[in-house]
Structures are given as C-alpha cells and as structure tokens.
N, C-alpha and C positions, 0 to 999 in steps of 0.2 A: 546489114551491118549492125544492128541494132541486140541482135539476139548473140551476135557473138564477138569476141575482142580481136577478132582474125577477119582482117580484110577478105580472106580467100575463102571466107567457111562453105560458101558451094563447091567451092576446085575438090578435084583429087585428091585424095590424104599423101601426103609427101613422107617419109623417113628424110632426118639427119645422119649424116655420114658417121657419127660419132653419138654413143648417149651421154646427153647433157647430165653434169656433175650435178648431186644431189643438191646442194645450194641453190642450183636456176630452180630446181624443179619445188621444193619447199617453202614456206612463208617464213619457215623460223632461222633457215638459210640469209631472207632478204639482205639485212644487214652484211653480209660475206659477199655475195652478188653487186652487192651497189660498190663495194668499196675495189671489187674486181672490174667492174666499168670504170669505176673512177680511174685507175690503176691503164687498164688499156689504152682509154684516151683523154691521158690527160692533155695531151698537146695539142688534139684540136681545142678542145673545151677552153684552154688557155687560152687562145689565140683569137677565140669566137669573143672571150668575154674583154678580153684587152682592148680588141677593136670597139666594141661596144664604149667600151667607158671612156676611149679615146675620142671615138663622136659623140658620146655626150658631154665630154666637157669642152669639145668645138662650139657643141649647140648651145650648150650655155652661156660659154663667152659670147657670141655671137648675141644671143637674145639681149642679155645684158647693154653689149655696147648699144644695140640696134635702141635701144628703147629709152637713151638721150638725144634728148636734139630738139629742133625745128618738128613741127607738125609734127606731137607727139601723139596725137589721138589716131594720125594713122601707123605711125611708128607700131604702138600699141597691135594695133592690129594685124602687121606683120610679124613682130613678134609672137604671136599667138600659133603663127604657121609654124614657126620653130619650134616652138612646144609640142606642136603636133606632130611634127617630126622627129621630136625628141621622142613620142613616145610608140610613136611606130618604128625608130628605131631599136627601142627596147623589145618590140614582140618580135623583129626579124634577128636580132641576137637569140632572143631566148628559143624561137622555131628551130635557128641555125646550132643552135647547139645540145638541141635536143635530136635534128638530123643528124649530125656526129658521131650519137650516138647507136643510131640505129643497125649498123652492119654488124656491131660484136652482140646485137641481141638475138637468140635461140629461133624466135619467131620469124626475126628476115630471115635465118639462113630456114627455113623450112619453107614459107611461102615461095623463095626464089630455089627450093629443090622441086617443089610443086607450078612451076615453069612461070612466077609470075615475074615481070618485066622489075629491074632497079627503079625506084620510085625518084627523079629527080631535087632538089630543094626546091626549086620555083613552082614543081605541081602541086608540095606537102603546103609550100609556104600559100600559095593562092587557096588551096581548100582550109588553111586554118586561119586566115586571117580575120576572118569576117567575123567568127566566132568568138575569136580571140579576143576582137573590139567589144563585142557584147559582155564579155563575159568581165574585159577591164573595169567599162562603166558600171555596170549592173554590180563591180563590188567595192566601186568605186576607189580603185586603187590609184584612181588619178591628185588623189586629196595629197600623197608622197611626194609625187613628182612634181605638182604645182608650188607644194614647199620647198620642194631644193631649189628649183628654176628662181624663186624669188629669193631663198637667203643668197644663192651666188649673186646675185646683183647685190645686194644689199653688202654681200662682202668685198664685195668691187668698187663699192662706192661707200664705205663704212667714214669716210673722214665728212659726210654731208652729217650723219648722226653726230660726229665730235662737236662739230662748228652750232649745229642746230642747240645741245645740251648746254654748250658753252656762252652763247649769248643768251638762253633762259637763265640760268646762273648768273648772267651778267646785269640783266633786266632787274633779278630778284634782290640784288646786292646794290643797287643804283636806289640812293634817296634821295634826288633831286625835288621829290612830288610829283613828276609830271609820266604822265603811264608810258613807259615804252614800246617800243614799237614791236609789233609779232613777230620773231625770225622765220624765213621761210622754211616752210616744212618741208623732209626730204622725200625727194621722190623714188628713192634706192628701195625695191624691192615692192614697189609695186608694178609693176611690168606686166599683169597680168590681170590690172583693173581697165577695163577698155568703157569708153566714154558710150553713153548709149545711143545715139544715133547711128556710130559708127557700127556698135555692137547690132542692131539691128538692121542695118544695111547689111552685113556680112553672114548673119541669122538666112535670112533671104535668099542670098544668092547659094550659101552652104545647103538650104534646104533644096533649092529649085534641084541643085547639081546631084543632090543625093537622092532623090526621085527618079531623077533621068536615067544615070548611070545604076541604081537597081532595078530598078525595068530591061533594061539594056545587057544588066548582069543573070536574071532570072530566064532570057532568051537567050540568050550568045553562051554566058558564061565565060571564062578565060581567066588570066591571073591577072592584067591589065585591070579590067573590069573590078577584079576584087578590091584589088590594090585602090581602086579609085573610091568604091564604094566605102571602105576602110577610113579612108582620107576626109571624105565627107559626112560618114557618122561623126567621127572624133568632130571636125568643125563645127557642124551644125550643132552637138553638144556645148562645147565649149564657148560658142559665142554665145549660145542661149543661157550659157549659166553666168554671161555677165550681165546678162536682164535680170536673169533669178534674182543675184546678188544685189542690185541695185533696188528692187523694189521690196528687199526680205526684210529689211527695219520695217516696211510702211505695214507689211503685211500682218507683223507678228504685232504690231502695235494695235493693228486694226480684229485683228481675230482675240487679241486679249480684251478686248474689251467688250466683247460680243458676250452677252447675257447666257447662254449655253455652254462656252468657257468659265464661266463663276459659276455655274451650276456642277459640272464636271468636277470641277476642283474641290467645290464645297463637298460632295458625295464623295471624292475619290479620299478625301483626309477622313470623311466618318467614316468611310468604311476600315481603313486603317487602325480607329483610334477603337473598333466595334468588335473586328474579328484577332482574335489573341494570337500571336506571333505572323500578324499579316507583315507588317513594315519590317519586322527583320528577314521574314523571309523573301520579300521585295528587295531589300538592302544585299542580300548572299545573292539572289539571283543577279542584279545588278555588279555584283564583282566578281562573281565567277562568270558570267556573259562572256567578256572579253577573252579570257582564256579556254572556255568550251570553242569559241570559235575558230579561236590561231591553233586548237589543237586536232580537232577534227574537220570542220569546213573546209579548213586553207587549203591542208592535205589535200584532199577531195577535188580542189576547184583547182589545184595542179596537176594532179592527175587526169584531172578531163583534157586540158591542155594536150597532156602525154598519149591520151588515146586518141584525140583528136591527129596529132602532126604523124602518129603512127598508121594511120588511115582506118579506124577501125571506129568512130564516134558518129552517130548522129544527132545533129541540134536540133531536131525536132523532137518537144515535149512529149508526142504518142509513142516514143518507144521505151518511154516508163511505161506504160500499159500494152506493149503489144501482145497482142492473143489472150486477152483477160476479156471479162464482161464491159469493163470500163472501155475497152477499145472496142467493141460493139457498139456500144452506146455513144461512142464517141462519133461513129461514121454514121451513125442515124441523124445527131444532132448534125453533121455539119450537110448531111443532104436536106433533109428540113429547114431550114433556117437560107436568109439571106446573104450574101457576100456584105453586106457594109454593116451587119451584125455581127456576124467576125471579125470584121477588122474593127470593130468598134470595141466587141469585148478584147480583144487584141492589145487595143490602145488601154483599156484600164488594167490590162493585167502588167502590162509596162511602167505606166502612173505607179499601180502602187510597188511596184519594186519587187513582185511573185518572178518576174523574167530571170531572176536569178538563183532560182531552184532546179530549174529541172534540168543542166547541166551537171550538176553538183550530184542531184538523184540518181541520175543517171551514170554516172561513174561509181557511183555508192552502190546500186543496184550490179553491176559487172561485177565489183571488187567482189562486193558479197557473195555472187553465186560460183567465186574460186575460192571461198571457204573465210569466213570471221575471222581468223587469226590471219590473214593476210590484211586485211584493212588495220587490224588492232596494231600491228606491228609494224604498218608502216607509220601508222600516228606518233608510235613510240618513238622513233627515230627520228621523225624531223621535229618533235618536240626535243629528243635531244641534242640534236646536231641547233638545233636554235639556241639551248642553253649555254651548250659546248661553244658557238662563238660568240658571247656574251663573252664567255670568263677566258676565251684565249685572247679576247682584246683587252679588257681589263688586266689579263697574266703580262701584257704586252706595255704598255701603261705603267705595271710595275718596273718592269727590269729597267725602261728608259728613265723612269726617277723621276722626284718633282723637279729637284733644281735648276729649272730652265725657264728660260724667257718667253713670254706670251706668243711671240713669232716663231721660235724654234718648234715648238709648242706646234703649230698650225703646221712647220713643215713633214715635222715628224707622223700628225695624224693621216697626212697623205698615204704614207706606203702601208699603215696601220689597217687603212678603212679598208685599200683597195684589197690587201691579204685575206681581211675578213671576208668582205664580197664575196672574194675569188672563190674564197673554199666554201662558202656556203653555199653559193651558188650553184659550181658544180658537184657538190655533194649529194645536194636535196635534187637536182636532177636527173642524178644517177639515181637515187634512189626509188623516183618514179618511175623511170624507163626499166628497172628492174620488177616493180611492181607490177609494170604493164606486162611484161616478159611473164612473169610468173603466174599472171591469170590467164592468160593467152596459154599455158603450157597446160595448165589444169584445165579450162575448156576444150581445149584438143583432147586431152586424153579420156573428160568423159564422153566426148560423142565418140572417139574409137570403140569406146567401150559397150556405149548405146548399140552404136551401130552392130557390134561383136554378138549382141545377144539376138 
C-alpha cells in the first residue's frame, strides 16, 4: 500500500464504465472536482457535520455543568473523559464524512469494478483511528479544543467574573484603613486543571489500560480494540499534561537558572549583534513560520487523513524509503541491534516531537509522484478557501450592523460560526478526497502504461 494510492494495486486493472471528465483526471481541474463533490453530497456532509456540533455542544454543556459541585477534584477528572470524547467525537465526524464522500470518487468506482468488496465505516473508522490520535497529538491540535471546552464554561458561568471584578473595585474604593478581604477567585473555566494526585492516579491507570489493550490490539486486532486503544492514548496524554503543567513554573524557573542557559543566551545575542542581518532574518523567519505552515503542512497532514480513511496509507515511517539504500540499511540496522534499542530510540523520536513527520512525508511523497502541480494547487485552495471564510464572516458582520446589544450580539454569532464551519469544513474535505482521487488516477494510468511497454 505504501508504493501506491490504490488499495488494490496487486488486483486486476479494472476499466470504468464511463471515461472520467477531464477535471477528475487533471490537477489544474482540482478546484472543478472539489466543488462537483461538494455539489453531490452535500446532504450527507450536512447531516455528518450538524450531528457533530450538535454532540459537541452536549459535551460541553455537560463538561461545564459536571465540573461544579462537591468533590471537585474528582469532578475534574471526569470531566476530562468528556473532553476526550469530545475529541474522538470530532475524528468519527470528520472519518464519517470523509466516508460520504467516497462512492462519487473515480477510484471506488474502479476498485469495486475490479471486484473489490464496499469497504464499511466501522472497518475505515477502526483502521484510521489510531492514526488519527497520533497524528492530533503529535500537531497538537488539542491546544483548540481545550480552549473552547474552557471559555464555554467560563461563558456559563461568566456572572462569577462580574461579582469577582466588582468587589476588587469595591475593596480598591473602600478607605476605612483596614485591608479587605480577597474575593474568591472564579473557578469558570478552569475545568481542565485536575489536582495532581488525582491527575496521577488517573496517569496510571490510563497507562496500565493503554499497554494492555495495544498488545491485545497488535494480536487480535478489531475496531473495538482500536476504538479502545484511541481512548487511552488521548487519556494517558491528557492526564499527563496536567502533571506537565503543574510542575512547568518549577521547571522553567529551574533550567533558567542553570549556568548553560546564560551561556546559550550570552552567545545566541553575540552572534546576533556579529553576523549582519542575522536577527532580521530570524525576525522574517519567525513571521513567516506560522503561515509556511497553515499553507503547506496543514494541507498535507489532511490529506494524510484522506489517504488514510480511503484505505491506501501506511503509518509506518519505512515507506518514505521503501526500495531505496536507506531501506536496506534500515532492515540491517533493525536485525543487528536489540528490541529495547528500538523501542528506546522509539521513545526519543516521540520526546522530541520527529513522530510527526513522517505522516505528513509521506502524503507529500504520494502527492508528488502524481506530479507538483497537483500538491501546488491543492495548497492554493485551501489557502483560499481559508481566506474566503474569513471575509464571508466578516461580509456577515457587515450586513447584520453594529447597532445591537451585546447579547443579540452573541445570538447572532451562533448561526454565523456554525455557516462558516459548515462550508469550510466541507469544502477543504472535498477538496482532499478530490486530491486523493486525482493522484490515484495518475498512478493508475502510469502503471497501465509501465505495464503497456
């Protein structure tokens, strides 16, 4: 699966009943293709993403209420489950409506002319989840979702911040002499800071569980299995980064003051003030960073997604190198070498955050060898289609006018956000599953051709 975008690239070569309109077949097409999926189905895609935002704003309410009360440290801790279902609910919408899409693309109808079986949602969704989790954390898209989870609490409980400002105000404006008393601080919107005993009781038992059940999933296998393993990566993540957090003052306080951080720094500003346009070029790379990466990564790392639920990806790093020298060398090093050397260097290539390349390579390496202007041109569009719902919210904003009340105000950005969502949403995912479509057609027809000669 590695060498081709087509699940079936051993099978038969299949004919379609009909030759595909030159749009599927071309990159400069793409944009015509995505907007012809969009066009097709739009009603599941609707229906896929409605539901989606419908349980998540169950799960918010839910986190929110859950996370006043009595025993809030364990509160805390079940709300953390809700989060984590908040955001496995987001990968089984976004699986579910990238399946949707798959019957009007060129490639299923050719695999299943070439006799291969309808591929169900629970077999795409068990073979992409796992992945899916790695590929969340590892770009850490969790930092979004942990911010909405908390300002909804926070706007649920927004009259604790009135009362909180209003007797500092009250305190500050009181001349009696005598120091006032601290009004209690609000607890609205932190639902997501877990106390660390608890946090590490729960560390514990998330790891034991996610040990087990991927041993368990590496022999057996099943969607079960996945689904579980999924559950307990996010967990054992998430409760561990409220250890992170809790000791990341002590830490940062404690490594600043370590004699090789003042050395670092001393040398990193002479070299700055040494070599002539070092810090403005430091300064341009530093601002243009953020947008080399929402323009070309992002892409990329959705697209993997797209090759993945379409059954054609594999998450193993060696099939950036397969049939090269490096993959030679690669099966020498791992028969020489130890098992707890691998899984040691394993664990450092995870530490340092390398786990989230070779997904990304790997979709980049597919794109590419169905020709550069198909990669160029998908960037182009969802850099547009990102622009384009910027300014149709903002166009949206206009016509409703200022002169309204802070709370009309909040009802109105309701239908606002969720329009923008919608079409961005299934826009940029059409335009993957077209992507994928159109490199799938261009590898088919060069191995017809290989083969031809």
């Amino acid at each position: 699966m590695s060498d081709s975008l087509t699940l079936g690239a051993g099978s038969r070569p299949a004919t379609v009943q009909a030759s595909p309109r030159w749009w599927r077949r071309s990159p400069y097409g793409l944009p015509m293709y995505a907007a012809e999926l969009w066009l097709r189905r739009l009603v599941p895609l609707v229906l896929w993403f409605s539901a989606g935002e419908l349980g998540r704003f169950g799960l918010l309410t839910a986190g929110s209420q859950l996370s006043h009360g009595s025993l809030r440290e364990w509160r805390l801790a079940a709300v953390m489950v809700i989060f984590i279902l908040m955001v496995m609910l987001f990968m089984v919408v976004t699986v579910g409506m990238l399946h949707s899409l798959r019957g009007a693309l060129t490639e299923t109808r050719v695999r299943r002319a070439g006799g291969e079986e309808p591929e169900p949602l629970l077999t795409g969704l068990g073979r992409a989840i796992i992945v899916f989790v790695a590929i969340y954390l590892a770009w850490g898209w969790q930092t979004a979702d942990a911010r909405e989870f908390s300002d909804a609490d926070m706007e649920r409980y927004a009259v604790q911040y009135d009362v909180y400002q209003a007797k500092l105000i009250m305190n500050a404006l009181a001349g009696n002499g005598a120091k006032p008393a601290e009004p209690v601080r609000p607890d609205a919107g932190t639902n997501l800071v877990l106390d660390l005993k608890v946090a590490l009781i729960c560390t514990a038992v998330a790891l034991v569980a996610r040990y087990v059940l991927s041993a368990l999933h590496e022999r057996r296998g099943g969607r079960r299995l996945a689904f579980g393993v999924a559950f307990c990566e996010l967990a054992y993540t998430f409760y561990a980064a409220a250890i992170l957090v809790t000791f990341a003052d002590e830490r940062s306080a404690w490594v600043g003051r370590r004699a090789v951080t003042t050395w670092w720094n001393e040398r990193w500003a002479a070299l700055e003030e040494t070599v002539p346009g070092w810090q403005g070029a430091m300064e341009w790379l530093g601002d243009a960073r953020p947008h080399m990466v929402a323009a070309l990564l992002v892409p990329l790392t959705w697209l993997t997604l797209a090759i993945l639920v379409y059954g054609a990806y594999s998450e193993d790093a060696r099939a950036l190198i397969r049939g090269t020298a490096a993959d030679r060398a690669a099966d020498a090093l791992e028969n020489r070498t130890h098992r707890m050397t691998r899984r040691g260097a394993g664990m450092l290539v995870t530490r340092a955050g390398l786990d989230r390349w070779p997904p990304v390579l790997h979709a980049l390496r597919l794109t590419l060898r169905a020709g550069a202007p198909l990669f160029t041109v998908m960037c182009l569009c969802y850099v547009l289609l990102t622009v384009a719902a910027d300014y149709a919210e903002r166009g949206a904003y206009y016509l409703i006018g200022t002169a309204h009340r802070q709370l009309w105000w909040e009802a109105y950005q309701i239908p606002v956000h969720f329009a923008r969502d919608l079409l961005f949403t299934t826009l940029t995912l059409c335009l993957f599953a077209a992507t994928f479509d159109i490199a799938a057609a261009r590898q088919r027809a060069k191995r017809s051709v290989s083969a031809g000669e």
